[in-house]
C-alpha positions in Angstrom: -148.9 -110.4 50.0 -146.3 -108.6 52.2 -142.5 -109.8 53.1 -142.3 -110.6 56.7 -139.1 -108.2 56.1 -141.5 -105.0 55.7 -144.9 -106.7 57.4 -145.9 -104.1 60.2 -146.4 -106.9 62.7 -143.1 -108.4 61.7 -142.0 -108.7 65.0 -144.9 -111.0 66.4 -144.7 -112.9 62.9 -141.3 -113.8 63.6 -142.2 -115.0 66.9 -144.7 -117.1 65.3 -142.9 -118.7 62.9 -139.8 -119.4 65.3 -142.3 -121.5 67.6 -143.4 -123.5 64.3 -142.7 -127.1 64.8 -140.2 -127.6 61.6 -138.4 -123.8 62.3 -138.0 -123.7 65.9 -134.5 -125.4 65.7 -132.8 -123.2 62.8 -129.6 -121.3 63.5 -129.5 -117.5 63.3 -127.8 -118.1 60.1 -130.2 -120.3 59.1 -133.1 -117.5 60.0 -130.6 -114.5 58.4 -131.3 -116.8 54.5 -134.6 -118.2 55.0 -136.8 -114.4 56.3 -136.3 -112.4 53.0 -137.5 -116.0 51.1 -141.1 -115.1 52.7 -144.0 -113.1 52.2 -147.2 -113.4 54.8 -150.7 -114.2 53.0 -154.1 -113.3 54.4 -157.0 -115.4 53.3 -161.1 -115.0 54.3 -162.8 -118.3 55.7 -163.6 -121.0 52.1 -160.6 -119.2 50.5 -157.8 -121.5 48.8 -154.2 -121.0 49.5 -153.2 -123.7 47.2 -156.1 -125.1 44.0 -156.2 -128.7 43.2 -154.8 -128.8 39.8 -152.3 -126.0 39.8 -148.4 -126.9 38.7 -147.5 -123.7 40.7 -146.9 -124.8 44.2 -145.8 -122.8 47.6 -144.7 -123.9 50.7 -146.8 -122.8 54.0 -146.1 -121.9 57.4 -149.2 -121.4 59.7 -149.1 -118.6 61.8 -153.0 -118.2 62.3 -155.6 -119.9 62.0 -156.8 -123.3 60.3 -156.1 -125.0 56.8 -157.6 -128.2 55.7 -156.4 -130.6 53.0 -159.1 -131.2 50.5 -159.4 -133.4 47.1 -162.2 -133.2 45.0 -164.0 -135.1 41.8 -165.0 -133.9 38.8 -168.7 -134.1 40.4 -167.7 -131.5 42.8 -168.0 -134.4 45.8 -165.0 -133.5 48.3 -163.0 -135.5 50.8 -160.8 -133.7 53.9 -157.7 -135.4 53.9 -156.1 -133.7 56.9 -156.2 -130.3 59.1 -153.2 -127.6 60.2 -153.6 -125.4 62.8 -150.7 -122.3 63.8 -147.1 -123.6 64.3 -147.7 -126.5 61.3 -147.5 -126.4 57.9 -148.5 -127.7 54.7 -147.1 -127.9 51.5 -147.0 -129.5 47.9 -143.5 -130.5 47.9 -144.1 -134.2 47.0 -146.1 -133.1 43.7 -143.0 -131.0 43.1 -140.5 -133.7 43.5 -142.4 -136.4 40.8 -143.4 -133.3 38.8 -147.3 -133.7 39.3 -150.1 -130.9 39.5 -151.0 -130.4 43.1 -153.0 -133.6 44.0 -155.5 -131.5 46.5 -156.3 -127.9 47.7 -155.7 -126.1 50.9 -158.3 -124.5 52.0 -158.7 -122.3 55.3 -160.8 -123.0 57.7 -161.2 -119.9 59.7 -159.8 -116.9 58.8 -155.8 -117.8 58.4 -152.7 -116.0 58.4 -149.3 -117.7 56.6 -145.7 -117.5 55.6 -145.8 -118.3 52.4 -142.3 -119.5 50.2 -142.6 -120.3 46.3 -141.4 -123.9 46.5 -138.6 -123.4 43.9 -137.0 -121.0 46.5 -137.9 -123.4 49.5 -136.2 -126.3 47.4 -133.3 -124.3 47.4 -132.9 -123.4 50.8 -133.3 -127.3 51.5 -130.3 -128.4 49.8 -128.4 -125.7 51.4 -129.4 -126.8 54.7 -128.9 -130.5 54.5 -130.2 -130.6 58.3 -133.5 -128.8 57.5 -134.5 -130.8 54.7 -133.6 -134.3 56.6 -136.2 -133.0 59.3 -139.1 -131.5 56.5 -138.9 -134.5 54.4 -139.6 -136.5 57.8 -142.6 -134.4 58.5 -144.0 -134.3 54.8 -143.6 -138.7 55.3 -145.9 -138.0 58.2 -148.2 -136.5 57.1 -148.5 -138.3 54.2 -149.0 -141.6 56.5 -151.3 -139.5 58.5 -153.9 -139.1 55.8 -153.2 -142.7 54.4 -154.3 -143.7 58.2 -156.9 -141.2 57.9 -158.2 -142.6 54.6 -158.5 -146.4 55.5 -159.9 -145.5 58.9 -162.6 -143.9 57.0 -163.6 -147.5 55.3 -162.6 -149.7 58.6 -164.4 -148.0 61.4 -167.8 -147.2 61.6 -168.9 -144.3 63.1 -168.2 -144.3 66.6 -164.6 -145.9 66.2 -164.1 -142.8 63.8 -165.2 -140.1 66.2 -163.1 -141.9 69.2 -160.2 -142.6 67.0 -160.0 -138.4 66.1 -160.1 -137.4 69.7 -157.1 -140.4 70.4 -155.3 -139.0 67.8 -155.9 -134.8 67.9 -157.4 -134.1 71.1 -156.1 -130.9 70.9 -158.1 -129.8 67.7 -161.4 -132.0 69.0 -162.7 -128.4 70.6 -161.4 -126.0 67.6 -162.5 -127.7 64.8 -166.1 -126.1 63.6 -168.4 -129.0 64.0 -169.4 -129.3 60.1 -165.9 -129.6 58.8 -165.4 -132.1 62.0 -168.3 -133.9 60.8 -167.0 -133.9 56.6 -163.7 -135.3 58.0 -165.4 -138.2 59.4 -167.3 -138.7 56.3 -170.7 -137.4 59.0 -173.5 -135.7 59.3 -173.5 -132.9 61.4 -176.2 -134.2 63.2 -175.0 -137.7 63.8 -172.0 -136.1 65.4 -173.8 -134.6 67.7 -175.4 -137.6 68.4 -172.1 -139.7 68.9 -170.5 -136.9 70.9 -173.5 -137.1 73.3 -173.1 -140.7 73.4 -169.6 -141.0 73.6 -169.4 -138.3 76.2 -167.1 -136.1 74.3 -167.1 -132.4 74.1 
């Protein structure tokens, strides 16, 4: 784990994370606080950025790369509860606020690149920045609805409303999304996604 501060790509980091969707609209001032707060992870393909479980949580900025959402059961059974691809983010910050263990783990997808912020710190910098944290708590309510929608599409559609109802709603991750994580997300098989995506005409 580096800071950003002394990362030798610094420069194109900071690029990156000033085109994220929550950060873009900060003040320099804003920027001057939040930089030394982070520290850029590098994680391999299957690797966790955040375990199911843990009480020690960290907020994430995705700068490369893809992260999924995942919960899983005792039995080892797992469920993908959402994806984040560069310029999103994902975090554990409503665990934090009731004081729960992480309720899932974040996983990457491909080979991912973050800024990472201990959520204590990120907490912090909220309340300091009343505008910011109007904004993030926004976002973390949507994504929160967006796996709620996710999860009761997955028991209201069959299969070919599921596959259609992904490329309504992300059409821009349809073609980046590895076909077996695709096909986990959609509670598939790999090979009746490619069956549906023949049918249905869809790339």
């Amino acid at each position: 784990m580096t800071a950003i501060t002394q990362h030798p790509q610094r420069n194109t980091l900071r690029m990156k994370l000033r085109e994220n969707r929550l950060l873009r609209e900060l003040r320099p001032e804003q920027w001057e606080a939040l930089e030394p707060l982070l520290a850029v992870g590098e994680y391999r393909k299957g690797e966790r950025l955040a375990r199911q479980g843990d009480e020690e949580m960290v907020q994430f900025f995705v700068l490369e790369g893809m992260v999924k959402r995942v919960v899983s059961n005792p039995e080892g059974r797992e469920m993908i509860l959402r994806f984040a691809v560069e310029g999103e983010m994902d975090t554990s910050y409503a665990a934090w606020r009731l004081r729960t263990p992480i309720p899932y783990s974040i996983v990457a997808v491909t080979r991912v690149r973050a800024a990472e912020v201990p959520m204590p710190q990120w907490v912090e910098f909220l309340e300091a920045n009343p505008d910011l944290k109007q904004r993030f708590e926004y976002e973390v309510m949507k994504l929160m609805s967006e796996v709620m929608a996710h999860t009761i599409t997955l028991h209201l559609l069959n299969a070919p409303g599921r596959l259609s109802r992904f490329h309504r709603k992300h059409p821009d991750l349809a073609a980046s999304i590895p076909k077996k994580e695709l096909a986990a997300y959609l509670n598939l098989t790999p090979e009746t996604l490619s069956r549906l995506k023949q049918k249905l005409g869809k790339p």
